[in-house]
PQR file with spaces between the fields and no chain letter, atoms N, CA, C, O and H, PARSE charges and radii, in Angstrom:
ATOM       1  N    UNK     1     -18.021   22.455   -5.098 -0.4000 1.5000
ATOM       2  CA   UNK     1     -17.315   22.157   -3.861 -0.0000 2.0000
ATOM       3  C    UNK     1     -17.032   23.482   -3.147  0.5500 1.7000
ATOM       4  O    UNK     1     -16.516   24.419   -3.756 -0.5500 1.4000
ATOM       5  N    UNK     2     -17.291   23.541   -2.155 -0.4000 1.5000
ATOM       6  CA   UNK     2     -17.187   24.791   -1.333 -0.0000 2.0000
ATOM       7  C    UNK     2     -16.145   24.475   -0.357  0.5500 1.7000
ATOM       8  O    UNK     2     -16.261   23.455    0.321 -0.5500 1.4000
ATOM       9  H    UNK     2     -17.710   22.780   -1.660  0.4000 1.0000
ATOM      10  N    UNK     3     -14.661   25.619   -0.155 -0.4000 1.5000
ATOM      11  CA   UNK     3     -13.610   25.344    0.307 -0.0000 2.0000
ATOM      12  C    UNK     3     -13.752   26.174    1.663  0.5500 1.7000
ATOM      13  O    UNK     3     -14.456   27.183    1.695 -0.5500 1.4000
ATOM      14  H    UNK     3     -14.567   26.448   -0.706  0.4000 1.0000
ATOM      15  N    UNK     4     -13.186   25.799    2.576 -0.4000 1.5000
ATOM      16  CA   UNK     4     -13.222   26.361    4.139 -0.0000 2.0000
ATOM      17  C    UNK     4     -11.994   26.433    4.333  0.5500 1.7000
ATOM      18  O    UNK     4     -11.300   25.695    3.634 -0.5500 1.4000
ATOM      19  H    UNK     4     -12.614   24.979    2.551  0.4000 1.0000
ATOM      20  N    UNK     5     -11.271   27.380    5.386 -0.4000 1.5000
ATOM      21  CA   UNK     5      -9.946   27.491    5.557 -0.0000 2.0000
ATOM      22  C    UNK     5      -9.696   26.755    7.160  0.5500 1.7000
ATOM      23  O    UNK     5     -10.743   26.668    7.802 -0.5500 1.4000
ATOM      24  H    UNK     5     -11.835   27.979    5.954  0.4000 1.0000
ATOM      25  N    UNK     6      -8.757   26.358    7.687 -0.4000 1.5000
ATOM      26  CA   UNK     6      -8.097   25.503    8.513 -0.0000 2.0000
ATOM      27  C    UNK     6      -8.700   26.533   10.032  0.5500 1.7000
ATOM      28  O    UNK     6      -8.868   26.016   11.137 -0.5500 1.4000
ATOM      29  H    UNK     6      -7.907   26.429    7.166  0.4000 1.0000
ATOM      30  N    UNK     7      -8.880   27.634    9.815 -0.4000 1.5000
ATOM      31  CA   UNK     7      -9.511   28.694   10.620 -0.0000 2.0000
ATOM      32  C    UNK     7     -10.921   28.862   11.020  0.5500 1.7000
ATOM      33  O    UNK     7     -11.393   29.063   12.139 -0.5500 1.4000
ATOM      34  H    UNK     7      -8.744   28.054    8.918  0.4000 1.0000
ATOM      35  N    UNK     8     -11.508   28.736    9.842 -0.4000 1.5000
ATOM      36  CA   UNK     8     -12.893   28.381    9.557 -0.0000 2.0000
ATOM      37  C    UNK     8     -13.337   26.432   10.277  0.5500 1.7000
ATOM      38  O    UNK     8     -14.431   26.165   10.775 -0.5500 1.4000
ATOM      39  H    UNK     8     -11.124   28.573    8.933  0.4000 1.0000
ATOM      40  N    UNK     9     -12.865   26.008   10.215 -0.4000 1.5000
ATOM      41  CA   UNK     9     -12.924   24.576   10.688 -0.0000 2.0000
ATOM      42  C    UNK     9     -12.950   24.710   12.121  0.5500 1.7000
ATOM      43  O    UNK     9     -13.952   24.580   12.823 -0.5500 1.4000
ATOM      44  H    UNK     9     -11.976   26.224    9.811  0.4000 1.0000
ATOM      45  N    UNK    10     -11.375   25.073   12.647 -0.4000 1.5000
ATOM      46  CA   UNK    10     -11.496   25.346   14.096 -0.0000 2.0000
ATOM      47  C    UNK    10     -12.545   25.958   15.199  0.5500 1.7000
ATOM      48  O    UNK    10     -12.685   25.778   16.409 -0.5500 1.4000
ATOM      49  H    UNK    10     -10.560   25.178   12.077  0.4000 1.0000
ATOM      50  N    UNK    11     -13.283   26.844   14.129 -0.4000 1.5000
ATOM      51  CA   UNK    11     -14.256   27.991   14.678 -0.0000 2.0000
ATOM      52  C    UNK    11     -15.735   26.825   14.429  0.5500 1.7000
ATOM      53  O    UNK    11     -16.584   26.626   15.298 -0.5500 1.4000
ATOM      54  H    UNK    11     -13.169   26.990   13.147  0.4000 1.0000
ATOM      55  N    UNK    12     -15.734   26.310   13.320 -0.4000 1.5000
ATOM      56  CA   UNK    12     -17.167   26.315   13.540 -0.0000 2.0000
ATOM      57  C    UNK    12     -17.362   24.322   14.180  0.5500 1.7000
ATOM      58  O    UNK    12     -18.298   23.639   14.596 -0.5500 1.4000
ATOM      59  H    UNK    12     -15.045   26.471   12.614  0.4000 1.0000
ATOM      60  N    UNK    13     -16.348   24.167   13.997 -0.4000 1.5000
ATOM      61  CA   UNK    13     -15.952   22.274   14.910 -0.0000 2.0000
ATOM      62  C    UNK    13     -15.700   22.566   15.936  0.5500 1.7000
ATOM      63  O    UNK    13     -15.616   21.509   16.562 -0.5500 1.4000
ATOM      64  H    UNK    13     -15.588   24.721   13.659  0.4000 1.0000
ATOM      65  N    UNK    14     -15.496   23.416   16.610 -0.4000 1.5000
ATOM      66  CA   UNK    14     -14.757   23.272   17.738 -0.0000 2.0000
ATOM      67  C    UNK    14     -13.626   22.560   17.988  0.5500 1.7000
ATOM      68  O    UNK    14     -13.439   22.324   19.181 -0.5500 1.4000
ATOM      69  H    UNK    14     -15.564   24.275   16.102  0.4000 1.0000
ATOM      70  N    UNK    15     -12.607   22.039   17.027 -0.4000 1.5000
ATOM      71  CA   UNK    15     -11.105   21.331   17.352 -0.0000 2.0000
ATOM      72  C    UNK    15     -10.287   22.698   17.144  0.5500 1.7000
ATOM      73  O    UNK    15     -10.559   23.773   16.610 -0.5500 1.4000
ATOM      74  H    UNK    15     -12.760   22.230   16.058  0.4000 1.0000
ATOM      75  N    UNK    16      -8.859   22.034   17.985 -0.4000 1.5000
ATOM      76  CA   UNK    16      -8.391   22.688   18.325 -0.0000 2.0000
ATOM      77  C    UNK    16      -7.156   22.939   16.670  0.5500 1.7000
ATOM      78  O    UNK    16      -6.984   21.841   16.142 -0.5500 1.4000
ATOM      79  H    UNK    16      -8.638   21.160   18.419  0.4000 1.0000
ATOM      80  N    UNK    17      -6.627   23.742   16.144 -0.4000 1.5000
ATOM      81  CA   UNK    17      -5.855   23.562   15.235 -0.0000 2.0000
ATOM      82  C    UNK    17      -4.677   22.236   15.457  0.5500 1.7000
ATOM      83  O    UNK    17      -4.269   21.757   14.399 -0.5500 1.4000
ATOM      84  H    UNK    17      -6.767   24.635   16.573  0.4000 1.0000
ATOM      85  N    UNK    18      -4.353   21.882   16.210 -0.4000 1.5000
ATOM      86  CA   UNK    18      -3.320   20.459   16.518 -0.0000 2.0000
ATOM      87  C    UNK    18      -4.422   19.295   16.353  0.5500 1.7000
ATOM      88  O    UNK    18      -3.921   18.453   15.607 -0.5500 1.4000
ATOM      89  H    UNK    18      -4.685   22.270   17.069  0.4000 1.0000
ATOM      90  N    UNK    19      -5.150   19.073   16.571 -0.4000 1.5000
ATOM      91  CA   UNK    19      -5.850   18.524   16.124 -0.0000 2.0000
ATOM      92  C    UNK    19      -6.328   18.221   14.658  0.5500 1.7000
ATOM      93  O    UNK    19      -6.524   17.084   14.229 -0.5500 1.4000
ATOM      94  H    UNK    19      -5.557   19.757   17.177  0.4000 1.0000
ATOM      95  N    UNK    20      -6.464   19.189   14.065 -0.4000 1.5000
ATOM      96  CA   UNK    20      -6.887   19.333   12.861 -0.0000 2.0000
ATOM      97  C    UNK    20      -5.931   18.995   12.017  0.5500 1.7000
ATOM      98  O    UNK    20      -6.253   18.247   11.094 -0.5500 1.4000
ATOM      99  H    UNK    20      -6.305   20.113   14.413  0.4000 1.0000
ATOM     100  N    UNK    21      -4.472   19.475   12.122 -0.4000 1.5000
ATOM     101  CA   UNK    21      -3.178   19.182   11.579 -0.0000 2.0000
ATOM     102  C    UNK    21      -2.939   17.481   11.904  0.5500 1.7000
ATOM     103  O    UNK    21      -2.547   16.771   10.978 -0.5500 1.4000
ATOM     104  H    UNK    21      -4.210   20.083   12.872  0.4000 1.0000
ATOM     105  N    UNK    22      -3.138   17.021   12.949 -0.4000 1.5000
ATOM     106  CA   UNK    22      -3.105   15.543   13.251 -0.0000 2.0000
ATOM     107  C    UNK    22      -3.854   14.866   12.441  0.5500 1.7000
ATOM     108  O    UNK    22      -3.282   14.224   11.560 -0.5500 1.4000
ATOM     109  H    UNK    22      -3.457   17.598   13.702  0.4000 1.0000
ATOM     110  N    UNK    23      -5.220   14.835   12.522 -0.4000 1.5000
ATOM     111  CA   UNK    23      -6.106   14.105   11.541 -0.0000 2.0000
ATOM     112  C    UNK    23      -5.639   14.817   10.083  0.5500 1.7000
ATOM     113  O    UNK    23      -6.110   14.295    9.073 -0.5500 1.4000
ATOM     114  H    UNK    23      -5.684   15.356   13.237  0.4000 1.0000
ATOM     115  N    UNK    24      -4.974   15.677    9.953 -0.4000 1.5000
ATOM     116  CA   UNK    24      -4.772   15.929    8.124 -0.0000 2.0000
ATOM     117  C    UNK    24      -3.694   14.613    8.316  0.5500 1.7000
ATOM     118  O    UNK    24      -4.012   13.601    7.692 -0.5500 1.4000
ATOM     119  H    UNK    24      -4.591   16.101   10.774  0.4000 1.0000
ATOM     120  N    UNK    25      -2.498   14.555    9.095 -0.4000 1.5000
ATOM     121  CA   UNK    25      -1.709   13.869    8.917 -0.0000 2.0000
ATOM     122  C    UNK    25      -1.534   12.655    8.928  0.5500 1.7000
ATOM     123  O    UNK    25      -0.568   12.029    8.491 -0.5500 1.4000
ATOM     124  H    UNK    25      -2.239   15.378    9.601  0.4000 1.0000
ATOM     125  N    UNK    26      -2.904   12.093    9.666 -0.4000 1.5000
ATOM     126  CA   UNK    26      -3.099   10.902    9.915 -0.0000 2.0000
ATOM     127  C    UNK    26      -3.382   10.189    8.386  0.5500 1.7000
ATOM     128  O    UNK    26      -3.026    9.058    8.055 -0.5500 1.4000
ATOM     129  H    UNK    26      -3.689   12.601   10.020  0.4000 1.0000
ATOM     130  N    UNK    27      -4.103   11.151    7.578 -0.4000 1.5000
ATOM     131  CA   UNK    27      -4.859   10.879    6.174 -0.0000 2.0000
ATOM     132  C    UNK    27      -6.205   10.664    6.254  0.5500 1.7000
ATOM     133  O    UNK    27      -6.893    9.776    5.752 -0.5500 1.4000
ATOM     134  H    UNK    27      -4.392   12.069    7.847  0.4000 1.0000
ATOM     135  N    UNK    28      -6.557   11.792    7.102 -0.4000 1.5000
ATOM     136  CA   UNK    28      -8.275   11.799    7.238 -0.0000 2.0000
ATOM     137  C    UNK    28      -8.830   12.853    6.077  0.5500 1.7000
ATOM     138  O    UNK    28      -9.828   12.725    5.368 -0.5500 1.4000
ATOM     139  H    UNK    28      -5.998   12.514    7.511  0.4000 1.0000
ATOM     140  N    UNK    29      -7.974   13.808    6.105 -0.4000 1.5000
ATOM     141  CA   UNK    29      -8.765   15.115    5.223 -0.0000 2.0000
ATOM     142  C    UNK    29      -7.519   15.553    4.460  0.5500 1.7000
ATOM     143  O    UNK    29      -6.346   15.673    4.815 -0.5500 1.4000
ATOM     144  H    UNK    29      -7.163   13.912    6.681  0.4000 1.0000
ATOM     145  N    UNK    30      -8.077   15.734    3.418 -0.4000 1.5000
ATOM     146  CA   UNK    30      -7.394   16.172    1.748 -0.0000 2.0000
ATOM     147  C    UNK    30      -7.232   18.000    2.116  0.5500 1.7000
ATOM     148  O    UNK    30      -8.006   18.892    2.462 -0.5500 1.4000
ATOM     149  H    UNK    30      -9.029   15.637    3.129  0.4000 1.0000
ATOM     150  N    UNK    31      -6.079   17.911    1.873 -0.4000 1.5000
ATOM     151  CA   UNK    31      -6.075   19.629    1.946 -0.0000 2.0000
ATOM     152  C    UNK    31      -6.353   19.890    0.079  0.5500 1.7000
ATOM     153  O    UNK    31      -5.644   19.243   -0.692 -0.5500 1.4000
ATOM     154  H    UNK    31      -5.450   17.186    1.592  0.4000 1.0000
ATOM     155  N    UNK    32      -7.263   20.724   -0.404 -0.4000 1.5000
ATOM     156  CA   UNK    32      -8.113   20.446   -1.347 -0.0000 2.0000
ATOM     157  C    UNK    32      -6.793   21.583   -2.484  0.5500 1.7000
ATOM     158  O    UNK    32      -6.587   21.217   -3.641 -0.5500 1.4000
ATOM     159  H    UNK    32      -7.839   21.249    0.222  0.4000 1.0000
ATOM     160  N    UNK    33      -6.106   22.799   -1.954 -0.4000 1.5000
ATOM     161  CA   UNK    33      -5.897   23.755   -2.308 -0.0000 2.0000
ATOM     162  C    UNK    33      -4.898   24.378   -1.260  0.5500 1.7000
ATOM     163  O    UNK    33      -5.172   24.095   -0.094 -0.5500 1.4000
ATOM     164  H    UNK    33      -6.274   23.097   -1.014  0.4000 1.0000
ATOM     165  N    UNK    34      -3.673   25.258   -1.476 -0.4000 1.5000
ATOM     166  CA   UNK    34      -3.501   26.613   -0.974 -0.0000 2.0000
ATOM     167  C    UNK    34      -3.417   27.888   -0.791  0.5500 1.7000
ATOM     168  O    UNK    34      -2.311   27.912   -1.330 -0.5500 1.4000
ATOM     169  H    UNK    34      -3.450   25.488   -2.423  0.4000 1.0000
ATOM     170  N    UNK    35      -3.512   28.491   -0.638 -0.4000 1.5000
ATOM     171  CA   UNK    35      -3.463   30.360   -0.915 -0.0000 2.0000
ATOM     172  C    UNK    35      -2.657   31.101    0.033  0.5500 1.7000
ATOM     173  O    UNK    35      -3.172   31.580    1.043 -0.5500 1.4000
ATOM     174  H    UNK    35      -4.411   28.472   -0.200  0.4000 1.0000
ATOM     175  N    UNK    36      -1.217   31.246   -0.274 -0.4000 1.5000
ATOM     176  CA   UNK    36      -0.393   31.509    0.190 -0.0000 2.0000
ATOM     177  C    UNK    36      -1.015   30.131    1.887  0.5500 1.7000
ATOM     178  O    UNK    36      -1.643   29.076    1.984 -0.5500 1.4000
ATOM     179  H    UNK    36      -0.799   30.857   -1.094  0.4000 1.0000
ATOM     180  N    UNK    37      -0.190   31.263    2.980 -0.4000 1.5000
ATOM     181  CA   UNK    37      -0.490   30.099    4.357 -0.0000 2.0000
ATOM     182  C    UNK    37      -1.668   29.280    4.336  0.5500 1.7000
ATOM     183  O    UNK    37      -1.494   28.153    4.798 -0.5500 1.4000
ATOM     184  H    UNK    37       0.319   32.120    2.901  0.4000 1.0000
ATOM     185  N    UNK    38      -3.056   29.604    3.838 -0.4000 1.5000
ATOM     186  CA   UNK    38      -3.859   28.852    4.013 -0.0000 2.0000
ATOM     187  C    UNK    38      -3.687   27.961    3.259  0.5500 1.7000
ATOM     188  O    UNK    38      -3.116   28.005    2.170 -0.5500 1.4000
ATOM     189  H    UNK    38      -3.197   30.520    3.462  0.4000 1.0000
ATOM     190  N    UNK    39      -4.455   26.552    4.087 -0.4000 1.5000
ATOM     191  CA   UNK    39      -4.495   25.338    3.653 -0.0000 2.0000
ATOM     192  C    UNK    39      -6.284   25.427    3.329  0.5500 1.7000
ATOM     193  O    UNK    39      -6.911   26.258    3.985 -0.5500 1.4000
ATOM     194  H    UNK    39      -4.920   26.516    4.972  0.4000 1.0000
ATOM     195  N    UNK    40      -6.830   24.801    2.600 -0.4000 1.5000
ATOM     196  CA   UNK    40      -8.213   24.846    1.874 -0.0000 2.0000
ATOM     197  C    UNK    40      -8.586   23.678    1.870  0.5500 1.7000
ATOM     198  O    UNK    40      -7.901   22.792    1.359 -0.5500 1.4000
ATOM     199  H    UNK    40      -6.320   24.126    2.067  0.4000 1.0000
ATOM     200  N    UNK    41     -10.120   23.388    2.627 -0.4000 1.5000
ATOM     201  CA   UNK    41     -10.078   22.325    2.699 -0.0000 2.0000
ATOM     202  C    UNK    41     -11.943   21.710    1.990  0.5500 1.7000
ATOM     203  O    UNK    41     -12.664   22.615    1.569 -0.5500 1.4000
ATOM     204  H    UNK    41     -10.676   24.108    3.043  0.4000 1.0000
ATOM     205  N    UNK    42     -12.298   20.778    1.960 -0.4000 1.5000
ATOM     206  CA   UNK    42     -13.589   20.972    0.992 -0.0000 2.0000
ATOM     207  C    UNK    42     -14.657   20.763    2.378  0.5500 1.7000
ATOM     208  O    UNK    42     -14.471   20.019    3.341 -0.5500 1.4000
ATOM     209  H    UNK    42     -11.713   20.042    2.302  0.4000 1.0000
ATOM     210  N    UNK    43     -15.564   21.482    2.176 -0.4000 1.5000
ATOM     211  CA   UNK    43     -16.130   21.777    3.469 -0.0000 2.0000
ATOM     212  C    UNK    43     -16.822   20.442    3.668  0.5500 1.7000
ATOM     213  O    UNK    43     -16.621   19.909    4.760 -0.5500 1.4000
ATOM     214  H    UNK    43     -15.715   22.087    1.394  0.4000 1.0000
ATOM     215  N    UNK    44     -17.657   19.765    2.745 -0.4000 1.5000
ATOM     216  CA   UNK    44     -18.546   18.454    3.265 -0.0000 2.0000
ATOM     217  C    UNK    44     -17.962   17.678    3.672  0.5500 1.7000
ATOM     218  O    UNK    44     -18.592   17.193    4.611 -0.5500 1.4000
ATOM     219  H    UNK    44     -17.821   20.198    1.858  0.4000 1.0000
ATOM     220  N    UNK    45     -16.677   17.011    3.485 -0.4000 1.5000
ATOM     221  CA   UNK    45     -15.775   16.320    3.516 -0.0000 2.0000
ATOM     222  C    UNK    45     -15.298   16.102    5.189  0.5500 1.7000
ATOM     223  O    UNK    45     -15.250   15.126    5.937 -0.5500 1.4000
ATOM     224  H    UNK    45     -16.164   17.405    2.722  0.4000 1.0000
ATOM     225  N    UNK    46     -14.928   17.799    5.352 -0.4000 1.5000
ATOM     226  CA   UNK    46     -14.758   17.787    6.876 -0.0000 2.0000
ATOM     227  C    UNK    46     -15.956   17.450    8.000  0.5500 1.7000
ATOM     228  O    UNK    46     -15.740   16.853    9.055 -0.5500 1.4000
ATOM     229  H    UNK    46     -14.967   18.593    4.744  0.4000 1.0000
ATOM     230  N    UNK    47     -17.200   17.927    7.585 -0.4000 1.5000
ATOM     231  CA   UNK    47     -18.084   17.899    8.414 -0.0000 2.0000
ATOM     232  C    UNK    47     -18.586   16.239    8.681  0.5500 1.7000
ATOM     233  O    UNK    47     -18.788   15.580    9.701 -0.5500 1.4000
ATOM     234  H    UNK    47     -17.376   18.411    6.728  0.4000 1.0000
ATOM     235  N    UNK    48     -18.669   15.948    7.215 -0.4000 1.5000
ATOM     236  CA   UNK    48     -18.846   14.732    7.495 -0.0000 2.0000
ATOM     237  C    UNK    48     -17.854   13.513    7.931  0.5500 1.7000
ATOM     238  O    UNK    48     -18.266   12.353    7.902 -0.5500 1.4000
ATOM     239  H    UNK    48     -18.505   16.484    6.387  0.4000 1.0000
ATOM     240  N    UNK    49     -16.841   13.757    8.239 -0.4000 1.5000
ATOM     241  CA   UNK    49     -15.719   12.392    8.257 -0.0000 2.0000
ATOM     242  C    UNK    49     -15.833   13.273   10.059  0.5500 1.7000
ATOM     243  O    UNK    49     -16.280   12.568   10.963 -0.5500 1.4000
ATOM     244  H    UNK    49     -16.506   14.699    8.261  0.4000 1.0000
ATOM     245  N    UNK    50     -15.410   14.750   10.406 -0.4000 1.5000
ATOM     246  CA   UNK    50     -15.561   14.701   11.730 -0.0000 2.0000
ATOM     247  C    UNK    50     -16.512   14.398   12.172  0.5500 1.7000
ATOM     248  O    UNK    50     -16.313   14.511   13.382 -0.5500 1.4000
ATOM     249  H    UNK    50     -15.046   15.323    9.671  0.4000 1.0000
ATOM     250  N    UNK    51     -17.768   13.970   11.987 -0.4000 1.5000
ATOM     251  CA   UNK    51     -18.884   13.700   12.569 -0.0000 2.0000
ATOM     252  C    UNK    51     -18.829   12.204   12.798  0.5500 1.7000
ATOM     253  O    UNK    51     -19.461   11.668   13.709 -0.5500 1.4000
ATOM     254  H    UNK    51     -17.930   13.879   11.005  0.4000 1.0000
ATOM     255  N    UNK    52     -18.101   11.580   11.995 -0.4000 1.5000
ATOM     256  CA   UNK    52     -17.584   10.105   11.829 -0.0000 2.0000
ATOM     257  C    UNK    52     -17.005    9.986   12.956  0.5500 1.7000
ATOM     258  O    UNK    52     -17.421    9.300   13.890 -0.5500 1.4000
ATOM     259  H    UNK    52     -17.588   12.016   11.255  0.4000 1.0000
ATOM     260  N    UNK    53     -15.664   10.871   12.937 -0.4000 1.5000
ATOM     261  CA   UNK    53     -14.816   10.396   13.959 -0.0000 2.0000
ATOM     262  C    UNK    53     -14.872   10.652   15.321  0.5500 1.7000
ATOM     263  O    UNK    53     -14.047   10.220   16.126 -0.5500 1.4000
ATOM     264  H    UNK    53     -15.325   11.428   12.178  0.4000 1.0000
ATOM     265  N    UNK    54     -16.159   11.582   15.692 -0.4000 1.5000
ATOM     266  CA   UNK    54     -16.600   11.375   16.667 -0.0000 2.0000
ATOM     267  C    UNK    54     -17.339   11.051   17.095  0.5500 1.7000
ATOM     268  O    UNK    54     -17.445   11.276   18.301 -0.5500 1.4000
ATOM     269  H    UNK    54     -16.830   11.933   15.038  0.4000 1.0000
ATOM     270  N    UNK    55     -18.330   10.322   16.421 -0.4000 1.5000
ATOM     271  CA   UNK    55     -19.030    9.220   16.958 -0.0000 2.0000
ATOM     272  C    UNK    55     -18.877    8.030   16.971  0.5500 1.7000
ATOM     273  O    UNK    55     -19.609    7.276   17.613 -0.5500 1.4000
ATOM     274  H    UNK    55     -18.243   10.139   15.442  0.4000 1.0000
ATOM     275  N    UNK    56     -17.746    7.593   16.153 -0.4000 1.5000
ATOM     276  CA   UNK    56     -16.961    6.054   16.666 -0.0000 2.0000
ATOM     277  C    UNK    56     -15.955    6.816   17.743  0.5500 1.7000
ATOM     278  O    UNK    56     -15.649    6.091   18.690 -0.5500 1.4000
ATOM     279  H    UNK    56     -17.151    8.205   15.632  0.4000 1.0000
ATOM     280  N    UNK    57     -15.550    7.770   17.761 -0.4000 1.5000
ATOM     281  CA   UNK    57     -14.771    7.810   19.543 -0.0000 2.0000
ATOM     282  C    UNK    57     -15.562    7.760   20.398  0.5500 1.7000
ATOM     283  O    UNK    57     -15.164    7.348   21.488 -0.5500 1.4000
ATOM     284  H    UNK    57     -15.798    8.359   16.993  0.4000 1.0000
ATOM     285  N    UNK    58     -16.661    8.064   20.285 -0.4000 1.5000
ATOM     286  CA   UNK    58     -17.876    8.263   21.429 -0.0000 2.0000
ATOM     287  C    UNK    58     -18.135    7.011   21.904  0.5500 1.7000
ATOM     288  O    UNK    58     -18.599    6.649   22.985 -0.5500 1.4000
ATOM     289  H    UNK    58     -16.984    8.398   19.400  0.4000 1.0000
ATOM     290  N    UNK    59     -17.604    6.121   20.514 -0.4000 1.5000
ATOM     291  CA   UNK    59     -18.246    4.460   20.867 -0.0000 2.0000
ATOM     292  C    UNK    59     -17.509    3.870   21.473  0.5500 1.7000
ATOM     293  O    UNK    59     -17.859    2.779   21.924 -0.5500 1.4000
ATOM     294  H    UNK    59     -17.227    6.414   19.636  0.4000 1.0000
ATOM     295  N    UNK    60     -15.887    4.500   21.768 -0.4000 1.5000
ATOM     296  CA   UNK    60     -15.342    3.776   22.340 -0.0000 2.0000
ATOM     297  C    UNK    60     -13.888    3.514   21.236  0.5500 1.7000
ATOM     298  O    UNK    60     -12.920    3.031   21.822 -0.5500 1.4000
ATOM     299  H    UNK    60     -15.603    5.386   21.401  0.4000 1.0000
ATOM     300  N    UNK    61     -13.734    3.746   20.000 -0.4000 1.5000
ATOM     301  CA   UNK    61     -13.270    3.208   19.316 -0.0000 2.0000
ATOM     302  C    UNK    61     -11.583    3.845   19.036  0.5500 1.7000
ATOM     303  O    UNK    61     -11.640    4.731   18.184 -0.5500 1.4000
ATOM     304  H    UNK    61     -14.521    4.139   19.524  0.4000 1.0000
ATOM     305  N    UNK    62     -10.579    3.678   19.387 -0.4000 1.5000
ATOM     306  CA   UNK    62      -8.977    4.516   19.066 -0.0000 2.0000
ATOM     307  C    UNK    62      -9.140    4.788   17.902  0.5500 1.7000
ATOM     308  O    UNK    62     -10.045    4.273   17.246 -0.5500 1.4000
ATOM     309  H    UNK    62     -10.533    2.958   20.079  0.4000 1.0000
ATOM     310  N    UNK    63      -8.145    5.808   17.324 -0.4000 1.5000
ATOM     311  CA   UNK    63      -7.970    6.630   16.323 -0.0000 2.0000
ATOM     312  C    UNK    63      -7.186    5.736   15.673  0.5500 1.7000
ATOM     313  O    UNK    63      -7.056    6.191   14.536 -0.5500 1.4000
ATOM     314  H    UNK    63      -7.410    6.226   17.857  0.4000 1.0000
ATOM     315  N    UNK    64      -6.343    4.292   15.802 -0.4000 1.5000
ATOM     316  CA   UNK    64      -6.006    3.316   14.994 -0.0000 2.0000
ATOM     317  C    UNK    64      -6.971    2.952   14.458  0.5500 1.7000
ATOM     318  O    UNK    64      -6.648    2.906   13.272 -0.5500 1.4000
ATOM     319  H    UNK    64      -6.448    3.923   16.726  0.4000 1.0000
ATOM     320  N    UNK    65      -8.090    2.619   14.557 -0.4000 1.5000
ATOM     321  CA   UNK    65      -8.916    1.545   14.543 -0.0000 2.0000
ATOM     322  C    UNK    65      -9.906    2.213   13.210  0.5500 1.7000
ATOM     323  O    UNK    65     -10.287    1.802   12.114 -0.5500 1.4000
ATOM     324  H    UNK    65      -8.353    2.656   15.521  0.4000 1.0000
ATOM     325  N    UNK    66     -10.096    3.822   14.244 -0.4000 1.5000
ATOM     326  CA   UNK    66     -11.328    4.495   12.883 -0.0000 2.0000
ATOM     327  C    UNK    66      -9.968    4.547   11.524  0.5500 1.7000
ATOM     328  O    UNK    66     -10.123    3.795   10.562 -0.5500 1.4000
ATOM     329  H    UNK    66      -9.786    4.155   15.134  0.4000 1.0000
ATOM     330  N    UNK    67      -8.778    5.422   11.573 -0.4000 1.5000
ATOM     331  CA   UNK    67      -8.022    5.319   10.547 -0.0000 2.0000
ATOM     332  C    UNK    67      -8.777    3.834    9.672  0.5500 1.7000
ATOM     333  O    UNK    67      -9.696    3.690    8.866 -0.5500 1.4000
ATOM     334  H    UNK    67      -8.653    6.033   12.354  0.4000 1.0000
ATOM     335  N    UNK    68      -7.869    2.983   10.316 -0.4000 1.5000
ATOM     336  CA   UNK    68      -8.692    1.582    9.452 -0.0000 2.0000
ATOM     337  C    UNK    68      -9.688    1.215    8.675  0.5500 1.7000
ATOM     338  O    UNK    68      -9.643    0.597    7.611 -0.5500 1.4000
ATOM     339  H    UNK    68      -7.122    3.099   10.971  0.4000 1.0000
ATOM     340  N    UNK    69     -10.887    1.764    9.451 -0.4000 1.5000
ATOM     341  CA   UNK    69     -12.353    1.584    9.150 -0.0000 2.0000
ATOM     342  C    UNK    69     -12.549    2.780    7.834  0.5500 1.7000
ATOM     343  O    UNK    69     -13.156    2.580    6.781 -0.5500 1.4000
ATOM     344  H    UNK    69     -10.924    2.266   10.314  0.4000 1.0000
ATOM     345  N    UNK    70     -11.748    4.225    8.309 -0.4000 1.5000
ATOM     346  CA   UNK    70     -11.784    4.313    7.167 -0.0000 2.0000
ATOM     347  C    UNK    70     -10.744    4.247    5.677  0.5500 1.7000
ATOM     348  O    UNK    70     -10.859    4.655    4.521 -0.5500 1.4000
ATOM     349  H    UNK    70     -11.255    4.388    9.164  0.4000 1.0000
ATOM     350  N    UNK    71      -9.847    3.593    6.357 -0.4000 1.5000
ATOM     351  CA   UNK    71      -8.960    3.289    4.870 -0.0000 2.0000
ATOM     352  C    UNK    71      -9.519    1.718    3.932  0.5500 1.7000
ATOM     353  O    UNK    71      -8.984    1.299    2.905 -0.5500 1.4000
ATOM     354  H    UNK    71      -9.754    3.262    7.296  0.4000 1.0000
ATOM     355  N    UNK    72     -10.552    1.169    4.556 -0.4000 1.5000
ATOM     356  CA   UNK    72     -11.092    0.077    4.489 -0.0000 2.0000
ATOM     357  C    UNK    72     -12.523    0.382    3.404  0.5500 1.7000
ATOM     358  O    UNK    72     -13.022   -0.435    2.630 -0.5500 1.4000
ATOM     359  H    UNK    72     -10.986    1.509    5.390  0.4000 1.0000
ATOM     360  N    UNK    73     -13.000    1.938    3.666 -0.4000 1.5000
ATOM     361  CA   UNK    73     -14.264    2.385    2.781 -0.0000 2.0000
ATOM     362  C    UNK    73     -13.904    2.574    1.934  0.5500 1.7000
ATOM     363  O    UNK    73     -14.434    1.997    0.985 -0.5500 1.4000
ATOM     364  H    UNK    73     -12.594    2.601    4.295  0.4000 1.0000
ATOM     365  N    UNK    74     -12.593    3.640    1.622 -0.4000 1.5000
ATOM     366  CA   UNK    74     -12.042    3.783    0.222 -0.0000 2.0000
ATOM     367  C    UNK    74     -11.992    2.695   -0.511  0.5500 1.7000
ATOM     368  O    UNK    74     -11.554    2.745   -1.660 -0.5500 1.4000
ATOM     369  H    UNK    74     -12.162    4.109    2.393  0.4000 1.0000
């Protein structure tokens, strides 16, 4: 598992850190680890669930709805 920092995410996703803190909070992404301030996060994990969540927003779909869809895969 290869860990990325909350810094590293912002830079290479393009979200904004409030963002990123929102979807952690929502219960989209596992903070995996910390090291001192950083939060550690598992890199496939992010790429792939943001790639999720923006292409069901693309479809049209609220951030209630994907939450759902994905508390529904687990």
């Amino acid at each position: 598992m290869k860990l990325i920092t909350t810094k590293d995410v912002v830079q290479r996703y393009k979200v904004s850190y409030q963002t990123l803190n929102y979807y952690t909070n929502l219960g989209f992404f596992n903070i995996v680890e910390r090291r001192g301030n950083k939060r550690m996060y598992d890199a496939l994990e992010i790429r792939q669930k943001l790639d999720n969540i923006r292409d069901l927003k693309n479809q049209g779909y609220p951030l209630r709805l994907i939450i759902k869809k994905f508390n529904d895969e687990v």
